[in-house]
C-alpha positions in Angstrom: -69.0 65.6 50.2 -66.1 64.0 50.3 -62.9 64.3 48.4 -61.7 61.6 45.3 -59.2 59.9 46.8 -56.8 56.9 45.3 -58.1 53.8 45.6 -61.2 55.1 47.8 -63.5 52.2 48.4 -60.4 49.8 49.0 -59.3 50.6 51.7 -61.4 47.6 54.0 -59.3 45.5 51.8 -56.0 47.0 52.2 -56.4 47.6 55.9 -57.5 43.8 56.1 -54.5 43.0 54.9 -52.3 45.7 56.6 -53.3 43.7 59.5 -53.0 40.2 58.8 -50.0 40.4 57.5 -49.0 42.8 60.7 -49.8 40.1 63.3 -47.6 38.0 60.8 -44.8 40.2 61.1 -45.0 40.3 64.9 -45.0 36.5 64.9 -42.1 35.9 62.5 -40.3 38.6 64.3 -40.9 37.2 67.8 -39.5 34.1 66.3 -36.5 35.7 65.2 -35.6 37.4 68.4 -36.0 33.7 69.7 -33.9 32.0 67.8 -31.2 35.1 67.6 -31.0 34.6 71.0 -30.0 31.1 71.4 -28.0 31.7 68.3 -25.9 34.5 70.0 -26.0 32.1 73.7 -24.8 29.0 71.7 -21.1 27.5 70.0 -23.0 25.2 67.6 -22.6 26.2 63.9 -26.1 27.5 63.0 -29.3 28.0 63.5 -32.3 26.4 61.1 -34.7 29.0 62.4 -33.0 32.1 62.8 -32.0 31.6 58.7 -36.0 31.0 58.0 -37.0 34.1 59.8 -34.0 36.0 58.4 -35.5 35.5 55.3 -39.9 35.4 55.3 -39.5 38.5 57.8 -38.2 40.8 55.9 -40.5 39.9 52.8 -43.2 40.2 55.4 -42.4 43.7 56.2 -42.3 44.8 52.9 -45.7 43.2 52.6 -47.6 45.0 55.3 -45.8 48.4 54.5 -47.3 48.2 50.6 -50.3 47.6 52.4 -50.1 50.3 54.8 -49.4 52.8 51.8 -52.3 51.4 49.4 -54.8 51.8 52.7 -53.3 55.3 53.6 -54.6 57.7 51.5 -58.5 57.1 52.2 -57.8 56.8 55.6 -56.1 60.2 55.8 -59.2 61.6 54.1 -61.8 59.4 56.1 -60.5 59.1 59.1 -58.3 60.8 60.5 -59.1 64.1 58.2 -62.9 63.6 59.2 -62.6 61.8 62.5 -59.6 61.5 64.6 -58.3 64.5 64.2 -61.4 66.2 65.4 -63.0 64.3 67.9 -60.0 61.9 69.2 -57.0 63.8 68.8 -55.2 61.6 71.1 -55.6 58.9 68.7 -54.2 60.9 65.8 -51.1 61.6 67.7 -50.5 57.8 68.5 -50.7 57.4 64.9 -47.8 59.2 64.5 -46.3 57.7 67.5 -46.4 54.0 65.6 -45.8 55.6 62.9 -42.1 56.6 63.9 -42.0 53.6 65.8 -42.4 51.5 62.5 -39.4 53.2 61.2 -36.9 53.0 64.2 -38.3 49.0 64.1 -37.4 48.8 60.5 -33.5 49.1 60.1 -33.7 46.9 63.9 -35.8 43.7 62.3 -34.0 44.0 58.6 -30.7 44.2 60.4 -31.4 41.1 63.1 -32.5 39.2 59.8 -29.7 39.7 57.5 -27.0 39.0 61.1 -29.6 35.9 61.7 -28.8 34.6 57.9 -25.0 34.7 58.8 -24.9 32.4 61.8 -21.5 30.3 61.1 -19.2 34.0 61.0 -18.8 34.0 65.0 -17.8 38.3 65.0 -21.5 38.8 63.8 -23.8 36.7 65.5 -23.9 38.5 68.7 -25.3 41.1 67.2 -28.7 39.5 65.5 -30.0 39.3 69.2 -30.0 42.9 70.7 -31.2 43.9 67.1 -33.8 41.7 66.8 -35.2 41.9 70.6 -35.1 45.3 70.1 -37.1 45.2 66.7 -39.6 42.6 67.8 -40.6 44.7 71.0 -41.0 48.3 68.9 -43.0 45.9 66.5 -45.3 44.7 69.0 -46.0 48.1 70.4 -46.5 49.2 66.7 -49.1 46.4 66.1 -51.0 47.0 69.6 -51.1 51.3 68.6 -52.6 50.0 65.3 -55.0 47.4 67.1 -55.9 50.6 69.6 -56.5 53.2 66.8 -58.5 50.9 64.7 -60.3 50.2 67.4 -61.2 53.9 67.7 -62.2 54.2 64.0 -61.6 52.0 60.9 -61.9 53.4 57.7 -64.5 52.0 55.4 -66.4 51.8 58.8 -69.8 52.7 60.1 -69.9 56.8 61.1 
């Protein structure tokens, strides 16, 4: 028998989300490192797009890492407790892996979107590209891992 665990019998819901909102972040963040770019390559004032994304990615991110948390307990316990860790170990290591790569991402895409917001001060907006580039390619590597390891074993899914 298993163990109690917070929220147990959520966690479809939470990983759901945790995913959704994931692929959103990579979008929003892909979009940012575009416009970031052409923001740092160009003399015009501003940039429309760069200010959006400066602002719904970082409320993404917040988002999909309340997700991650409300989902992680259970699938500590039911997955990689009871599954990874015993029978794909490999898997349970690239946890980890995104895991740490989530947080290197994280001061990366909040700092590309709080340069991006700033685009008329001409000392600053060099510096929302390489930060956001960076960020959005640690962020899709993050979201593949997750796609991979889920693929391996989902919690709330069949044993």
């Amino acid at each position: 028998m298993m163990a109690a665990v917070f929220l147990q019998g959520s966690a479809p819901v939470w990983l759901l989300l945790h995913a959704v909102v994931g692929f959103a972040v990579v979008g929003a963040v892909t979009h940012l490192a575009v416009h970031a770019v052409a923001l740092a390559r160009s003399t015009a004032p501003g940039n429309r797009g760069a200010r959006i994304f400066g602002v719904v990615l970082p409320a993404l991110f917040l988002v999909a890492f309340a997700a991650g948390l409300l989902l992680y307990p259970d699938w500590r316990v039911q997955v990689r407790g009871a599954v990874l860790d015993v029978r794909a170990p490999a898997a349970s290591a690239l946890f980890e892996l995104k895991e740490h790569l989530a947080a290197l991402a994280l001061p990366l895409v909040l700092g590309a979107a709080v340069l991006a917001r700033r685009p008329d001060a001409r000392e600053v907006r060099w510096m929302a590209a390489p930060f956001a580039v960076l960020g959005a390619t640690l962020v899709w590597v993050v979201a593949l891992l997750g796609l991979f390891i889920t693929a391996v074993r989902a919690v709330g899914g069949l044993p």
